[in-house]
C-alpha positions in Angstrom: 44.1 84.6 63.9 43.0 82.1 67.0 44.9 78.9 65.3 47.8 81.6 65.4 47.3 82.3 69.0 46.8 78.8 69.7 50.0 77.8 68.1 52.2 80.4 70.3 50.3 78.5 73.3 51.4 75.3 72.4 54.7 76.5 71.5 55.2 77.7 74.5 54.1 74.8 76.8 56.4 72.6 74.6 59.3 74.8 75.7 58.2 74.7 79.3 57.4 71.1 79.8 61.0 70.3 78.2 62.3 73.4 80.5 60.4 71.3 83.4 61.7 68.2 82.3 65.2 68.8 81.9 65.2 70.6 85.8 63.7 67.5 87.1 66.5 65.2 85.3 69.2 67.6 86.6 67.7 67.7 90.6 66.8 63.9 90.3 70.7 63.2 89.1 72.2 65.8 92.1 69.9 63.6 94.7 71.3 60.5 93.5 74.9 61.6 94.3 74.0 62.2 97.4 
């Protein structure tokens, strides 16, 4: 039951770190056209 909730956690962190990640990589290229 708590390595299942656990597991959702950390599922869902992976997603928003990559989420994060692929923002920053998106802003970071729009600045450097500038």
């Amino acid at each position: 039951m708590i390595q299942d909730i656990l597991q959702a956690h950390l599922n869902y962190l992976t997603r928003l770190v990559s989420f994060t990640m692929s923002e920053a990589a998106a802003t970071k290229e729009q600045l450097d056209e500038n």
